[in-house]
The first five atom37 places (N, CA, C, CB, O) and aatype in JSON, in Angstrom:
{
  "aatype": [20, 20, 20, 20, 20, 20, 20, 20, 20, 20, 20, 20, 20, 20, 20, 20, 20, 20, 20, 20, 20, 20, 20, 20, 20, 20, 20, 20, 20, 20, 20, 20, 20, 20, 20, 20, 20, 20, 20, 20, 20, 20, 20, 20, 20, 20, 20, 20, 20, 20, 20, 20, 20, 20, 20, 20, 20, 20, 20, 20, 20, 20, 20, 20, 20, 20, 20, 20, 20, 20, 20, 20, 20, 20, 20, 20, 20, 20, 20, 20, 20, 20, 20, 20, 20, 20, 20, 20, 20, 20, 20, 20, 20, 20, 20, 20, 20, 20, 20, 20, 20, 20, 20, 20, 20, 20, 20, 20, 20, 20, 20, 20, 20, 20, 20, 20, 20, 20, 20, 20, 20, 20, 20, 20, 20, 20, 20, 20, 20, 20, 20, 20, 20, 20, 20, 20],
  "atom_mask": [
    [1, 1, 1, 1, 1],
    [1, 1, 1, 1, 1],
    [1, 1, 1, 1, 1],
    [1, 1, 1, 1, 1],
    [1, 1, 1, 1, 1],
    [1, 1, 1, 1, 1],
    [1, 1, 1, 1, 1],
    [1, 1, 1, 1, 1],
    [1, 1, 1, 1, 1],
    [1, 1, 1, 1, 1],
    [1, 1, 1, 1, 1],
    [1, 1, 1, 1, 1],
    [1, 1, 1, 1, 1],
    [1, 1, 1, 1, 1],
    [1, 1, 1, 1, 1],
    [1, 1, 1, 1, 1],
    [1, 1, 1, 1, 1],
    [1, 1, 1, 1, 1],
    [1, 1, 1, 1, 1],
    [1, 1, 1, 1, 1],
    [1, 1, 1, 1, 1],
    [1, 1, 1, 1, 1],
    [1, 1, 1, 1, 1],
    [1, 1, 1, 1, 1],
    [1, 1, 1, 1, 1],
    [1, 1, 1, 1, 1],
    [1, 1, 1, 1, 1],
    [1, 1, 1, 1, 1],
    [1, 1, 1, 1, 1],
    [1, 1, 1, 1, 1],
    [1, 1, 1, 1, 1],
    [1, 1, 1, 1, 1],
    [1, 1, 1, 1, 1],
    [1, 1, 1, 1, 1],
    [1, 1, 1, 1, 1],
    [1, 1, 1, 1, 1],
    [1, 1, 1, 1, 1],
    [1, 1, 1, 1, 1],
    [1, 1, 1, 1, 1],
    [1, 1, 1, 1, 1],
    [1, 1, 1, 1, 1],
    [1, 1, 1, 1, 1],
    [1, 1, 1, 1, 1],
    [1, 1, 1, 1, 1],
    [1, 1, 1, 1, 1],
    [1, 1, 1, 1, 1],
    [1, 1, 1, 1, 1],
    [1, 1, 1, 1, 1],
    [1, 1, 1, 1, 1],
    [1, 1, 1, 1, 1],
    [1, 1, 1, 1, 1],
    [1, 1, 1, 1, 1],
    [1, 1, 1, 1, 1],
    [1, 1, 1, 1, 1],
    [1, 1, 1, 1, 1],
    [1, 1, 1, 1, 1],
    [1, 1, 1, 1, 1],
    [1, 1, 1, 1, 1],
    [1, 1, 1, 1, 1],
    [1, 1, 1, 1, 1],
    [1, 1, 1, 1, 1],
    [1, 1, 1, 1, 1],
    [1, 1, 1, 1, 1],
    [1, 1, 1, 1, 1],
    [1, 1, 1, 1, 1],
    [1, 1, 1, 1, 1],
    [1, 1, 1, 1, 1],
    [1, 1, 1, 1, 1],
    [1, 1, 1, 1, 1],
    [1, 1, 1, 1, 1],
    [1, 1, 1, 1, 1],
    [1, 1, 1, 1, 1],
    [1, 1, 1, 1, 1],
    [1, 1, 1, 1, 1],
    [1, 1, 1, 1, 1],
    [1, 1, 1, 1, 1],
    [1, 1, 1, 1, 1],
    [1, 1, 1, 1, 1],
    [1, 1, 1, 1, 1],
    [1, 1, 1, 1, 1],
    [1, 1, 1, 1, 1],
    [1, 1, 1, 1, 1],
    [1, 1, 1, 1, 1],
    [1, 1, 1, 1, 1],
    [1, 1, 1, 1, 1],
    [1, 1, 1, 1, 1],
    [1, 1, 1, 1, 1],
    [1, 1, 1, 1, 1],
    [1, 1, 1, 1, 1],
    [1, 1, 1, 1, 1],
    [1, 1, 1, 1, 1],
    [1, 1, 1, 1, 1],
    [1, 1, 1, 1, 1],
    [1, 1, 1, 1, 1],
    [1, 1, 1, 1, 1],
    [1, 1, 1, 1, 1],
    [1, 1, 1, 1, 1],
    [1, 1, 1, 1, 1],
    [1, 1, 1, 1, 1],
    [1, 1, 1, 1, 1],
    [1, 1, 1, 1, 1],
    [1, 1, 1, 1, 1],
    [1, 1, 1, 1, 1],
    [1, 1, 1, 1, 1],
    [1, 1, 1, 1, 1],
    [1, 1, 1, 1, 1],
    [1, 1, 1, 1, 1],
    [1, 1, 1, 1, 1],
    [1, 1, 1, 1, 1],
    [1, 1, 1, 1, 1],
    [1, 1, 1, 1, 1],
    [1, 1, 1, 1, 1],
    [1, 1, 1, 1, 1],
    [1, 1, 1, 1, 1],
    [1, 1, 1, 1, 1],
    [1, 1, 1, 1, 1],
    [1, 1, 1, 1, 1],
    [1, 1, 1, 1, 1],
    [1, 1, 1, 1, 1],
    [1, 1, 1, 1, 1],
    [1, 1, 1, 1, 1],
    [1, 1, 1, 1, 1],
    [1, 1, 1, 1, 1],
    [1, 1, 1, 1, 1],
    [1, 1, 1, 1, 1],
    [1, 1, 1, 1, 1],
    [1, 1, 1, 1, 1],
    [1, 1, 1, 1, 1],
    [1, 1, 1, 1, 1],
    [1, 1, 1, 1, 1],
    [1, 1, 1, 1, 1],
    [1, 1, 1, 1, 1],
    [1, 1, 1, 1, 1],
    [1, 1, 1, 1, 1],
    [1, 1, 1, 1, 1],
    [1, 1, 1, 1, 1]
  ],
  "atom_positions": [
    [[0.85, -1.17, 0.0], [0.0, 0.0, 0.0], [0.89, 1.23, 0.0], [-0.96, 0.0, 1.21], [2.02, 1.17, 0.47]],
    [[0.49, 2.11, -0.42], [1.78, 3.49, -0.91], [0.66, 4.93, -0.29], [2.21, 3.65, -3.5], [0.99, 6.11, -0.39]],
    [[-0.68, 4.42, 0.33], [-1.46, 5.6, 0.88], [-2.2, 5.19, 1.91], [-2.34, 6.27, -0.04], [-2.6, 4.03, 1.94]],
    [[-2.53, 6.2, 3.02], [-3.04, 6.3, 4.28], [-4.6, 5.86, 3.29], [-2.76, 8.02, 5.32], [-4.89, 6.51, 2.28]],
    [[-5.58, 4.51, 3.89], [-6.76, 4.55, 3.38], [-7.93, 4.07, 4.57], [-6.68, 3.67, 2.1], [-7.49, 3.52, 5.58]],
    [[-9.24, 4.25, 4.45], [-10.29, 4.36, 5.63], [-9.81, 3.17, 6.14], [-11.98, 4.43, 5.33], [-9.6, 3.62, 7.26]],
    [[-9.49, 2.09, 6.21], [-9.34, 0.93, 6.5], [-8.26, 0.92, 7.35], [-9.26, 0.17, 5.48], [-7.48, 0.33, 6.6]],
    [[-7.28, 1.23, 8.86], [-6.1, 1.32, 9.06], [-5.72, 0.03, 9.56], [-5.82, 2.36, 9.81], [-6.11, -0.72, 10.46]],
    [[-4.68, 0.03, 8.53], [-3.49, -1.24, 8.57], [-2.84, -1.45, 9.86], [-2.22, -0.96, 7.56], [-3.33, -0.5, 10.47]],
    [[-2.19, -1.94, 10.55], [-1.84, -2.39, 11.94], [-0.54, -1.32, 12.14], [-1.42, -4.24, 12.06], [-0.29, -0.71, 13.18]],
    [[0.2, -1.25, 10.88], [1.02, -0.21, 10.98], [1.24, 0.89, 9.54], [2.31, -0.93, 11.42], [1.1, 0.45, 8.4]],
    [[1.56, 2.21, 9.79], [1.61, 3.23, 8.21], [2.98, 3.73, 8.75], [0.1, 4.82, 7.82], [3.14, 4.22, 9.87]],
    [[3.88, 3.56, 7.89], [5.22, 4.39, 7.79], [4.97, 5.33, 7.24], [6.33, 3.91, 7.18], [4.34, 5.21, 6.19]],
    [[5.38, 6.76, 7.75], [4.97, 7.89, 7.52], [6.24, 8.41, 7.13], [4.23, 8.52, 8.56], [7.06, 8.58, 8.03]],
    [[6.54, 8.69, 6.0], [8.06, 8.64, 5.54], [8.26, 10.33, 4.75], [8.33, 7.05, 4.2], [7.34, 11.06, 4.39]],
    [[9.73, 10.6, 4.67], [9.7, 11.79, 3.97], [10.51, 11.5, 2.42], [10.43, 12.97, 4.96], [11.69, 11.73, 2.12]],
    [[9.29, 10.85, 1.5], [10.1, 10.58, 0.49], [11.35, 11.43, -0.38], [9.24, 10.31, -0.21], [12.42, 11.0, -0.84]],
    [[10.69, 12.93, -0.4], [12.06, 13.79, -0.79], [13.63, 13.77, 0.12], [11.55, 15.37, -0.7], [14.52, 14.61, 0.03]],
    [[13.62, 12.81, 0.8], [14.93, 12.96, 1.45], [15.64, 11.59, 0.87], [14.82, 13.08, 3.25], [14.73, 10.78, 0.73]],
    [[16.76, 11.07, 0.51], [17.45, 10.35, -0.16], [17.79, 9.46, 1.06], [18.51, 11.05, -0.97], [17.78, 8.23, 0.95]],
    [[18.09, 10.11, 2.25], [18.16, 9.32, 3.56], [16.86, 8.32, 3.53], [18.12, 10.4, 4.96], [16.83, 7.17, 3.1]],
    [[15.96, 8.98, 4.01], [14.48, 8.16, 4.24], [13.97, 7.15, 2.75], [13.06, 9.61, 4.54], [13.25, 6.15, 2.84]],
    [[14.41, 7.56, 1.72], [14.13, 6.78, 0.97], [15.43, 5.05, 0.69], [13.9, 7.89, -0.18], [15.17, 3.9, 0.36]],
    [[16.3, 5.51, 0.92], [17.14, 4.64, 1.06], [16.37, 3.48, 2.18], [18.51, 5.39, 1.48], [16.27, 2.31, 1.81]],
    [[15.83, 3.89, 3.57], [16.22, 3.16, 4.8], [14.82, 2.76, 3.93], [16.54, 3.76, 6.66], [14.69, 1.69, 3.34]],
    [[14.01, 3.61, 3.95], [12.55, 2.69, 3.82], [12.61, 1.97, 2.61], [11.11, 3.59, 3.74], [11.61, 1.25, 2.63]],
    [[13.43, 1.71, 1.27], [13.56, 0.73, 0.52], [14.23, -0.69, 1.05], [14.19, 1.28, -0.48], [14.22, -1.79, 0.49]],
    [[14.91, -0.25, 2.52], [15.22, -1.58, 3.02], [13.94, -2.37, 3.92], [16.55, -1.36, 3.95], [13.67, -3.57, 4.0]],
    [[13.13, -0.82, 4.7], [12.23, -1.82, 4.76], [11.08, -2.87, 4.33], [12.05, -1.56, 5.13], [10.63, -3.92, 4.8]],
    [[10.78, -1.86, 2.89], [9.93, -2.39, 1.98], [10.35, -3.89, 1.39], [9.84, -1.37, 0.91], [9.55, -4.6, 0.77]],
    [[11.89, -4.29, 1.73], [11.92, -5.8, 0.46], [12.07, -6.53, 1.58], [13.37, -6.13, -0.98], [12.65, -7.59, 1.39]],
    [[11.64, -6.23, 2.97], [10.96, -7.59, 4.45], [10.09, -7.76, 4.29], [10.78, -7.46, 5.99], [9.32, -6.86, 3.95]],
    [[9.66, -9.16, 4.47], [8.09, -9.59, 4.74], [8.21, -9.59, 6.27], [7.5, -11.24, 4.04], [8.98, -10.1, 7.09]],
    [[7.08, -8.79, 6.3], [6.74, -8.58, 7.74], [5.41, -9.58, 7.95], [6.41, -6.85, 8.08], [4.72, -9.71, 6.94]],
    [[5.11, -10.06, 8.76], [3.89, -10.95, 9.22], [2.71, -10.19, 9.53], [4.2, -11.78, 10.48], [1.53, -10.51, 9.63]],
    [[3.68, -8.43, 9.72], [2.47, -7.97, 9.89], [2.37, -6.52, 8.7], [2.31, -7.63, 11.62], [3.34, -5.89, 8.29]],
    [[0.67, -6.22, 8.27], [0.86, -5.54, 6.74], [1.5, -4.21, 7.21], [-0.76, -5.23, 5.71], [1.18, -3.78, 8.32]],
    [[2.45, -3.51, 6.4], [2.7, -2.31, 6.42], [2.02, -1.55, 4.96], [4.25, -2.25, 6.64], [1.8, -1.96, 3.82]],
    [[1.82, -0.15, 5.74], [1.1, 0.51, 5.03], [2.62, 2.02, 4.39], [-0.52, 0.96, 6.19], [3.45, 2.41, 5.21]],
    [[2.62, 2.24, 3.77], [3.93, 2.98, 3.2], [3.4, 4.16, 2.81], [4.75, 2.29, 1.95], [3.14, 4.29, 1.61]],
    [[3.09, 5.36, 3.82], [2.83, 6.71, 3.29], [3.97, 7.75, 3.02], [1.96, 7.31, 4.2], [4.83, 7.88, 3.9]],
    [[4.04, 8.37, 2.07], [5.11, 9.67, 1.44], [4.53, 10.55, 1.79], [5.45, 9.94, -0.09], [3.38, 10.86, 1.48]],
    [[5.1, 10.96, 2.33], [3.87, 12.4, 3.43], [4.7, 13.97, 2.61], [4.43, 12.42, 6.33], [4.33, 15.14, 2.68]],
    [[5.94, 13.37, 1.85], [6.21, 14.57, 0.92], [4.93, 15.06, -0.09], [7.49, 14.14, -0.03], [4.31, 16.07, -0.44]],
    [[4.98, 13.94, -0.24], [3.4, 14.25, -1.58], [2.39, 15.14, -1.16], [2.28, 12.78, -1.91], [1.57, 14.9, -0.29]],
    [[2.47, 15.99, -1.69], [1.45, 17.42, -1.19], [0.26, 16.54, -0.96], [1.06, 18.92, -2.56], [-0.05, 16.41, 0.23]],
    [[-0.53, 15.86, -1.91], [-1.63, 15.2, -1.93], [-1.83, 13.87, -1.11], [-1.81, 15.02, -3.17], [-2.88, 13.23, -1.15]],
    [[-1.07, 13.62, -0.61], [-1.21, 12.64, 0.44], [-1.79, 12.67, 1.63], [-0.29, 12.31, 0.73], [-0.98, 13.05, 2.48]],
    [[-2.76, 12.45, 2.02], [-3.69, 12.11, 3.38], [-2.59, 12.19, 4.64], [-4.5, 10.31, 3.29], [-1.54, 11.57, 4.82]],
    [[-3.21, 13.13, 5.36], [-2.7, 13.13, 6.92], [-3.71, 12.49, 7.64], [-2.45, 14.61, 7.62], [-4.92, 12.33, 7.48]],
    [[-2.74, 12.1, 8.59], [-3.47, 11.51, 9.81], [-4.11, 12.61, 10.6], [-2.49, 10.69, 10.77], [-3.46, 13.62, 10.9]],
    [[-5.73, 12.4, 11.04], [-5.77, 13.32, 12.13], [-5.24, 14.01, 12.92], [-6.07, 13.11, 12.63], [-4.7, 13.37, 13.83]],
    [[-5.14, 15.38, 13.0], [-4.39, 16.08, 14.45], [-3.0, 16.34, 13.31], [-4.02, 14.67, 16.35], [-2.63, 17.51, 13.28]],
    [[-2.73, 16.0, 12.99], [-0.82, 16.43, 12.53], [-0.79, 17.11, 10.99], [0.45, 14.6, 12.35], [-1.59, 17.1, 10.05]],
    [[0.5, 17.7, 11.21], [0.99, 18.45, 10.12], [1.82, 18.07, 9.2], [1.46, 19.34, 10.46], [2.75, 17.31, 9.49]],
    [[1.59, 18.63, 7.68], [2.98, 18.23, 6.82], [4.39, 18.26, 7.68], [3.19, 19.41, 5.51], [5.14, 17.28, 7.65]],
    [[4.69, 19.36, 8.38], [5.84, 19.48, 8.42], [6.35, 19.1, 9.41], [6.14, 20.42, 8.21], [7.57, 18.92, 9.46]],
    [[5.22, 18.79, 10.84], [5.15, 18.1, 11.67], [5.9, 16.57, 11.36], [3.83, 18.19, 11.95], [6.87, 16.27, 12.05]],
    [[5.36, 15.54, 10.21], [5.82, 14.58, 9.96], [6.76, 14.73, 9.64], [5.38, 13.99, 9.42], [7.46, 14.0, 10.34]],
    [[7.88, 15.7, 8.37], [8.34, 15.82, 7.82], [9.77, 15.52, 8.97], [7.84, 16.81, 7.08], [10.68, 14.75, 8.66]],
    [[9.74, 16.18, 10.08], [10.51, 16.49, 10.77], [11.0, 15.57, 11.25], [10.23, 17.19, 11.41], [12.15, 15.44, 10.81]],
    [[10.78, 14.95, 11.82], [11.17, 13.36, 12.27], [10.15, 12.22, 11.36], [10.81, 13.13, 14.22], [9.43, 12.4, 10.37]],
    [[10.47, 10.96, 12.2], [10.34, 9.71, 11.65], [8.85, 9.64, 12.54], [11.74, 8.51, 11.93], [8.76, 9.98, 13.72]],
    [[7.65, 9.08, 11.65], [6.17, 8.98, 12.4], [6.16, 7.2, 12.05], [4.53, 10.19, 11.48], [6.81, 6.7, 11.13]],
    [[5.43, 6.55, 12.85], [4.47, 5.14, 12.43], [3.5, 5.9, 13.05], [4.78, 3.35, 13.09], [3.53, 6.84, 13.84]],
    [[1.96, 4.81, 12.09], [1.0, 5.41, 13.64], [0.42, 3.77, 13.0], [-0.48, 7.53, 13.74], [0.51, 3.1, 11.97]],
    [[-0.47, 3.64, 14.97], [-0.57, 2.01, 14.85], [-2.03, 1.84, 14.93], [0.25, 1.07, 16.11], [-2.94, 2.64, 15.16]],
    [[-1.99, 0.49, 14.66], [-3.92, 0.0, 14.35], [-4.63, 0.94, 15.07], [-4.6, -1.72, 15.04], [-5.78, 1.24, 14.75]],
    [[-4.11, 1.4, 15.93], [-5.37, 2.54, 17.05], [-5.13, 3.92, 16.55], [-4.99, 2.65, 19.15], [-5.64, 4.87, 17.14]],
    [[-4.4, 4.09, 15.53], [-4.6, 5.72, 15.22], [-3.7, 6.28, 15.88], [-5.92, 6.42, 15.61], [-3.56, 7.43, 15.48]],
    [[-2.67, 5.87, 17.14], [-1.45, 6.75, 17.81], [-0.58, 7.0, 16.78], [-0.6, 6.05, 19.01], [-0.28, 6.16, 15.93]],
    [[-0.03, 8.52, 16.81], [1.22, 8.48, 15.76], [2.19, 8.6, 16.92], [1.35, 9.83, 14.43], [2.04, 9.27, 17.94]],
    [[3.28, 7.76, 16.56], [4.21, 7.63, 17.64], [5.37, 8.13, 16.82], [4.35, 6.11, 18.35], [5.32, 7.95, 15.6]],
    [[6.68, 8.87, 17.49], [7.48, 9.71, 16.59], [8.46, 8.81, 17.17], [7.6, 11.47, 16.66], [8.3, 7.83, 17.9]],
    [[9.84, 9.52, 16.53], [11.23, 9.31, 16.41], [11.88, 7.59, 17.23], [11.88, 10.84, 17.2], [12.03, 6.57, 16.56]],
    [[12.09, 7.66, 18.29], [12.89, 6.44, 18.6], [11.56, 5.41, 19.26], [14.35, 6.84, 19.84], [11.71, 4.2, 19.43]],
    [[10.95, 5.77, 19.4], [9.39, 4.63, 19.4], [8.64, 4.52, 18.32], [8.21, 5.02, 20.37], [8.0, 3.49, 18.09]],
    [[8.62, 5.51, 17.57], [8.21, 4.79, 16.12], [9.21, 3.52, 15.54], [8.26, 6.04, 14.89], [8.81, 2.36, 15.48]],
    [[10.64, 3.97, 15.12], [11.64, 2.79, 15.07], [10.99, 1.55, 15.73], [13.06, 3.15, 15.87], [10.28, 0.71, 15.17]],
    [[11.43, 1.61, 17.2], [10.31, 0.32, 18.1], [9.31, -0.06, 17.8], [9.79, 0.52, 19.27], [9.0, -1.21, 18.12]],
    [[8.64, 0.55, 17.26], [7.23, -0.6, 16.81], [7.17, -0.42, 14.99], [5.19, 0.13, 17.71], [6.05, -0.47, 14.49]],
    [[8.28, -0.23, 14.13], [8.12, -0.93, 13.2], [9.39, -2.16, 13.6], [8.16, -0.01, 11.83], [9.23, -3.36, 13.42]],
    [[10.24, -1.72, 14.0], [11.21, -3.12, 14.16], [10.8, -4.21, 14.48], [12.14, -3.11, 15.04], [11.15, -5.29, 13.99]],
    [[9.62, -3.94, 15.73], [8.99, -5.37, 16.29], [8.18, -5.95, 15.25], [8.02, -5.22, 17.64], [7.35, -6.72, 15.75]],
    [[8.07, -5.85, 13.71], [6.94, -6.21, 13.12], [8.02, -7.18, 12.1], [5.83, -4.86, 12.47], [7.7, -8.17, 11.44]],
    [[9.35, -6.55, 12.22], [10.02, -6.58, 11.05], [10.89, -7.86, 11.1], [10.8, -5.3, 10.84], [11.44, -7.78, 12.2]],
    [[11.45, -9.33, 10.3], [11.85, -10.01, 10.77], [13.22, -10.02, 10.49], [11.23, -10.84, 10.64], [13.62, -9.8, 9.35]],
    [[14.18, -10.29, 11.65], [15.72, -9.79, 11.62], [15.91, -8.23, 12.52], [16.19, -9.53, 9.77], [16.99, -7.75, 12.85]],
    [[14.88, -7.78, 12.73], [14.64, -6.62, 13.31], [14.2, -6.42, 14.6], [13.93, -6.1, 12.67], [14.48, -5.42, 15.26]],
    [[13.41, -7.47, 15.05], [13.0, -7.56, 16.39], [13.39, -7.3, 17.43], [12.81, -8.31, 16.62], [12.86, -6.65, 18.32]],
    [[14.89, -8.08, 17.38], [15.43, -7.82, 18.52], [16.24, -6.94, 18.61], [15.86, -8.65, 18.97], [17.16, -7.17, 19.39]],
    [[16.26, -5.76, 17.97], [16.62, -4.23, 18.04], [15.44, -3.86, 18.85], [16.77, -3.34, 16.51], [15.63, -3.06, 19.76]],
    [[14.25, -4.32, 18.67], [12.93, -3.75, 19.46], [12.93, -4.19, 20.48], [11.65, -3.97, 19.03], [12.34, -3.63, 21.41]],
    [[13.83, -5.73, 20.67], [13.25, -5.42, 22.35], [14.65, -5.07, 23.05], [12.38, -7.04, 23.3], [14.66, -5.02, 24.28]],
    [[15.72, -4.86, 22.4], [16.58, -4.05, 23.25], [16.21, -2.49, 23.5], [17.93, -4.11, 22.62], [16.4, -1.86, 24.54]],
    [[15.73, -2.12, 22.52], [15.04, -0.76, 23.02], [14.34, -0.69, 24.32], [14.02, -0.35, 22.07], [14.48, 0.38, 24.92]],
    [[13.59, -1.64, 24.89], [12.53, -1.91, 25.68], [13.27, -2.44, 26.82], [11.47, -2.82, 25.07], [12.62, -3.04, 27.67]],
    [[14.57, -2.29, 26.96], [15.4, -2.65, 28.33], [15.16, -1.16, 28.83], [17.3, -3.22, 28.16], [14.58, -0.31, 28.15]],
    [[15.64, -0.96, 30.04], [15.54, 0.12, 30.94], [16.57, 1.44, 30.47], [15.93, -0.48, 32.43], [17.77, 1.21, 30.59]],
    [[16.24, 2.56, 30.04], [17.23, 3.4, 29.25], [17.57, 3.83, 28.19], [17.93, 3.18, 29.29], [18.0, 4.95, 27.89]],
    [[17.28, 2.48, 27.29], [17.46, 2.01, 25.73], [17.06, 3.33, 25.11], [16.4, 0.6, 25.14], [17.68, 4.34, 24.77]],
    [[15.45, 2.86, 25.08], [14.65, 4.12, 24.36], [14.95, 5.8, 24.18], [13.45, 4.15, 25.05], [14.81, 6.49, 23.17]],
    [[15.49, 6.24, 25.7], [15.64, 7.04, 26.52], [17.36, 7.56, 25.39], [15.57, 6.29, 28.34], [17.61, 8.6, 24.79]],
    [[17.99, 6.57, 25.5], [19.24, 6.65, 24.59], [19.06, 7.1, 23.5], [19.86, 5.56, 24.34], [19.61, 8.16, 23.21]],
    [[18.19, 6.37, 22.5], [17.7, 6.58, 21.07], [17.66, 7.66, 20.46], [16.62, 6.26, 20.89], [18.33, 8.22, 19.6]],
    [[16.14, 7.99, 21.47], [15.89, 9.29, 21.36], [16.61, 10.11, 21.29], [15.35, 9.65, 21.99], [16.45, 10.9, 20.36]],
    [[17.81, 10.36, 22.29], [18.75, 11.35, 22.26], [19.19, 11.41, 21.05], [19.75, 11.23, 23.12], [18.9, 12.31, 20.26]],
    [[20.12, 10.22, 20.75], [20.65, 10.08, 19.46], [20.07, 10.33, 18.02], [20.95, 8.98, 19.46], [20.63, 10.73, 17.0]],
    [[18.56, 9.92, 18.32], [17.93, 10.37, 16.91], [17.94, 12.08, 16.93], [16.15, 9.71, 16.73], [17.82, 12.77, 15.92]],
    [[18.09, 12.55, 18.2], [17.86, 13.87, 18.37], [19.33, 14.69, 17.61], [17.59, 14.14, 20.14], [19.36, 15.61, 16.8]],
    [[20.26, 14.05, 18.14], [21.83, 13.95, 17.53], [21.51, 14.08, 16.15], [22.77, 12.45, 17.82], [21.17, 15.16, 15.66]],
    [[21.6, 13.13, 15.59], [20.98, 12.72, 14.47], [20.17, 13.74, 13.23], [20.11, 11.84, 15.08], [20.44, 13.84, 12.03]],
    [[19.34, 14.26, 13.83], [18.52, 15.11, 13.55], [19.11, 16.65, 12.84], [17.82, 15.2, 14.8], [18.76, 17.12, 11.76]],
    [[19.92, 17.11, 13.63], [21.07, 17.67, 13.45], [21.12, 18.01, 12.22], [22.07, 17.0, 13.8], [20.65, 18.96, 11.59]],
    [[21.8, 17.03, 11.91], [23.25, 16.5, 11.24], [22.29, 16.02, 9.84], [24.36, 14.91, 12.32], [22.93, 15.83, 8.81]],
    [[21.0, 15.84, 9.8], [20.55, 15.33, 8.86], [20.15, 16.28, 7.96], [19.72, 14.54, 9.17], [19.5, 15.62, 7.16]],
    [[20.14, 17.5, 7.57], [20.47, 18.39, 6.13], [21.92, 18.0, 5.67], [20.44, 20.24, 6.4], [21.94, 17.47, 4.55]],
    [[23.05, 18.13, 6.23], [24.55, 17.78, 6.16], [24.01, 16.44, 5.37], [25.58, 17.59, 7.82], [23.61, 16.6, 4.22]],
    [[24.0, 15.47, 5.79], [23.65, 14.43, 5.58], [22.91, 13.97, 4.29], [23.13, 14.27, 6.52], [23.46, 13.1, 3.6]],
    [[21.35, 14.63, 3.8], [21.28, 14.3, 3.0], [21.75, 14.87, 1.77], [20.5, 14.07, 3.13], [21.53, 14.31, 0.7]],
    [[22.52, 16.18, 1.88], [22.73, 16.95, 0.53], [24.29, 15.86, 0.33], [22.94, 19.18, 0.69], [24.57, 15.57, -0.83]],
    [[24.82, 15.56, 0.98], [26.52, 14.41, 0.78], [25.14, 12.82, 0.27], [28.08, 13.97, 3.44], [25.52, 12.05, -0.61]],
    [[24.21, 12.65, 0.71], [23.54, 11.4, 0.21], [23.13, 11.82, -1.39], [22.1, 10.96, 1.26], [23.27, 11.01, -2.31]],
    [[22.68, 12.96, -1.57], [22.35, 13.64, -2.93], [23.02, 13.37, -3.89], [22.39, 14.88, -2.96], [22.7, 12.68, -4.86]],
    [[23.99, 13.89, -3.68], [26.03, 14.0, -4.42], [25.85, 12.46, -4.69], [27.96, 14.5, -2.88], [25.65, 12.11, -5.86]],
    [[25.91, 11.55, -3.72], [26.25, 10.17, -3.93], [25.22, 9.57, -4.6], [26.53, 9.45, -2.73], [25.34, 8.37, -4.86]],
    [[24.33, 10.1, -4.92], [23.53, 9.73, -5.93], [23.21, 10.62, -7.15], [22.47, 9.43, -5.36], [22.6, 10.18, -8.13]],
    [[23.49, 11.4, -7.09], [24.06, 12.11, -8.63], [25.12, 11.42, -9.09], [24.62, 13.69, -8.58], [24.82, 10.65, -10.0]],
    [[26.75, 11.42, -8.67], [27.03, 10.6, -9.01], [27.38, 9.25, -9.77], [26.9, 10.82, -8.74], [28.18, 9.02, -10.68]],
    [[26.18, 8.13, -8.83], [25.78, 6.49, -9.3], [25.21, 6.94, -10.18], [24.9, 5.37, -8.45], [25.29, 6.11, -11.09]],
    [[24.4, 8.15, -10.64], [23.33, 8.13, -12.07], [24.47, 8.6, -12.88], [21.71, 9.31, -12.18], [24.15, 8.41, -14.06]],
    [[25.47, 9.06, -12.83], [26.24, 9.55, -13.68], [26.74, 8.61, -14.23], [27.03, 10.34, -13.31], [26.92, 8.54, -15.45]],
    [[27.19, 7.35, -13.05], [28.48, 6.14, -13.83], [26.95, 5.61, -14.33], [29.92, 4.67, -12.53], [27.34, 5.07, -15.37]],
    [[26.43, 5.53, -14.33], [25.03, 4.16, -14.51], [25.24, 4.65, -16.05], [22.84, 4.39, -13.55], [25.29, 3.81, -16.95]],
    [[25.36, 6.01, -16.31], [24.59, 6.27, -17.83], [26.16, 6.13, -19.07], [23.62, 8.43, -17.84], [26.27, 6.25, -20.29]],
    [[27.14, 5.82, -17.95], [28.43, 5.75, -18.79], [28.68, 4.21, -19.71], [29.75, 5.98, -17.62], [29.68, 4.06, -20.41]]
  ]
}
């Protein structure tokens, strides 16, 4: 599924497809079979359905899931509950769920966060680049 629809899926990755970062990670998650369905929203897409209560840029900003109940859960607990769905991934989710873990994450995604304009304009380059040798 590639859109938020009346029907909610157990989980929706709420992704920022214009970023070369987010599209990279979420093409790794897309080729797992998960046991459980993921729903794959591009919340870049002007025309793409928001979830109740939230904003384009709101999502844009960090990393969203939101789960069978409609919670959108952000940055290092979103991670946590798509990992737990994901197989090979799990047990990144339940180390999160030791005492601190989460608490860590967060920081780091906060770190992270940063650093992520830097980040994707050097991911850009590296893919200008691969299209360059590709067409040689």
């Amino acid at each position: 599924m590639s859109e938020l629809v009346d029907e909610t899926p157990p989980l929706t990755v709420l992704y920022d497809g214009a970023c070369p970062l987010c599209r990279r990670e979420i093409g790794v998650y897309r080729k797992l079979e998960s046991t459980t369905p993921l729903c794959f929203a591009d919340v870049s897409d002007a025309a793409a359905p928001l979830p109740p209560g939230s904003t384009r840029e709101q999502l844009l900003a960090r990393f969203h899931v939101r789960n069978h109940d409609g919670e959108l859960l952000s940055g290092a607990q979103a991670f946590l509950a798509l990992w737990a769905v994901l197989p090979g991934w799990r047990w990144l989710a339940r180390a999160g769920r030791l005492p601190g873990v989460a608490w860590a994450m967060e920081r780091a995604y906060g770190f992270f966060l940063r650093w992520r304009p830097a980040l994707q304009r050097w991911v850009s380059r590296l893919d200008r680049l691969d299209r360059q040798d590709a067409t040689r």
